[in-house]
C-alpha positions in Angstrom: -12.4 -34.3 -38.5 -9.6 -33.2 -41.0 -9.6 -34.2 -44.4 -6.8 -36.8 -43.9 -9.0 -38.4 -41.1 -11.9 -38.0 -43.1 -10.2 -40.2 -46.0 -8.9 -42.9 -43.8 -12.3 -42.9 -42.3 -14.1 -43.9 -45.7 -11.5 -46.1 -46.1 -11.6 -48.7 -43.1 -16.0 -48.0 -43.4 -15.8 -49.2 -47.1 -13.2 -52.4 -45.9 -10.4 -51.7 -48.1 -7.4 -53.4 -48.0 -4.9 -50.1 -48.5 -1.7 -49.0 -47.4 -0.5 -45.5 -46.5 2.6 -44.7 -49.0 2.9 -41.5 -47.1 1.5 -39.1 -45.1 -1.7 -38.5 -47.2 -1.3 -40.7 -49.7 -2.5 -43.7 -49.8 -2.3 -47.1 -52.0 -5.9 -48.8 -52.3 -6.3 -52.4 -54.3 -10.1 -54.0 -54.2 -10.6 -56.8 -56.7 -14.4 -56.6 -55.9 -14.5 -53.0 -57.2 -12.1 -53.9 -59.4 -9.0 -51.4 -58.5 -5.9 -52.5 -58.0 -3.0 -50.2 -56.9 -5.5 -47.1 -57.3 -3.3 -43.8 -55.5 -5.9 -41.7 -53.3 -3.9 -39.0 -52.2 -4.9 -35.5 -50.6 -3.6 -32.8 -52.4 -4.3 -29.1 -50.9 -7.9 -29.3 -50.5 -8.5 -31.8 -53.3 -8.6 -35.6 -53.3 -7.3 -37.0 -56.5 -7.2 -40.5 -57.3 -4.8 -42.0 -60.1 -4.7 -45.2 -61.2 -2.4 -46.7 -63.8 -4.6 -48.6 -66.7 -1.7 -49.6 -69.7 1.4 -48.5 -70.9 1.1 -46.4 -73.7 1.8 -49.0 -76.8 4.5 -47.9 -79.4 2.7 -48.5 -82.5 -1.0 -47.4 -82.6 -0.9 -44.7 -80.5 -3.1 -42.3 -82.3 -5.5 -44.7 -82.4 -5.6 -45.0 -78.7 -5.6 -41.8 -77.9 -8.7 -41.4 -80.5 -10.6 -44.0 -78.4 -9.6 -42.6 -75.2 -11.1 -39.1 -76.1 -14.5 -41.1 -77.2 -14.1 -42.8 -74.4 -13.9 -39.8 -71.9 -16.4 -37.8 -74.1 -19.2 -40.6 -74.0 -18.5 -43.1 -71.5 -17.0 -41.8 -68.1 -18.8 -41.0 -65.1 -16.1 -40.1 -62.9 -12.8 -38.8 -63.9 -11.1 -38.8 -67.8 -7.9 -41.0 -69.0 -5.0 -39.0 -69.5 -1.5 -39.8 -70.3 1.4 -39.5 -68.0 4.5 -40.2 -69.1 4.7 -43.4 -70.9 2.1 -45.0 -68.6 -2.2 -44.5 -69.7 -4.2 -43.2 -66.4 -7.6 -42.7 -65.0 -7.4 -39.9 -62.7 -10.6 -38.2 -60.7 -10.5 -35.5 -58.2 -13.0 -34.7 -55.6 -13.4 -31.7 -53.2 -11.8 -32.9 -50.2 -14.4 -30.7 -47.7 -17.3 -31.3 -48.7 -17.2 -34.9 -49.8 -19.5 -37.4 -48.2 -18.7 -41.0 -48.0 -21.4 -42.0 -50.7 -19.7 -39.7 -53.1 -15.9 -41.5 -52.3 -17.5 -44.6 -53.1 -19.2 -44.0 -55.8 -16.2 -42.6 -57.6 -14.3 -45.3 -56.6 -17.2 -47.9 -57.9 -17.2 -45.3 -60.8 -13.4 -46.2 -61.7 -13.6 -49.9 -61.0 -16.3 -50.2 -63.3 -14.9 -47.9 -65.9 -12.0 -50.3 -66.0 -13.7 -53.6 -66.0 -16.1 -52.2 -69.1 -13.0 -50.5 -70.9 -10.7 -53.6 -70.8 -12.4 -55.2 -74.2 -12.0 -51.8 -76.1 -8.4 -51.2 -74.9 -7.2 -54.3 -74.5 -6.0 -54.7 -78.4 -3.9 -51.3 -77.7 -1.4 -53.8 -75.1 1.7 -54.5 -76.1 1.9 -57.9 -75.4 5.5 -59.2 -74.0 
């Protein structure tokens, strides 16, 4: 099985709801593991998965970023936060060859969860509208 079948595989076993943005690359929301619009796309031999958290706020930004280091440092299982352009991501990547579907899961558990226990601590960062 190739990676790409290999992905879309894990996907339909775990009952995703997803969509295919393009040829390896795919757009996965699950409110029960608690992503929503979570890119999985297969890169070379890699899988990485990307999902926008918050937009990085004008004011208070080293502050953010301070709590986003502690927060990768202590508090992650899977992936790290980053920045990317103005947006605030958490981003994971996984071997695409050897992964099994209890380690895709768990990553994606991983990020869900991440998010869900993160939202209190980043939550004041939001620029609210």
């Amino acid at each position: 099985m190739s990676p790409r079948e290999k992905i879309e595989s894990y996907l339909v076993r775990l009952g995703l709801s997803y969509q295919e943005a393009s040829p390896g690359t795919w757009v996965v929301s699950d409110a029960a593991r608690g992503v929503h619009n979570l890119i999985v796309a297969l890169v070379d031999s890699h899988i990485m998965l990307r999902m926008n958290v918050m937009e990085v706020p004008a004011r208070g930004r080293e502050k953010l970023f301070e709590e986003l280091l502690r927060l990768n440092a202590a508090d992650l299982v899977h992936g790290a936060y980053g920045i990317e352009g103005r947006s605030v991501i958490l981003i994971d990547t996984l071997d695409a060859e050897g992964i099994g579907l209890e380690e895709f899961e768990g990553t994606l558990d991983a990020i869900g969860l991440a998010v869900a226990q993160h939202y209190r601590v980043l939550s004041p960062y939001r620029e609210h509208v």
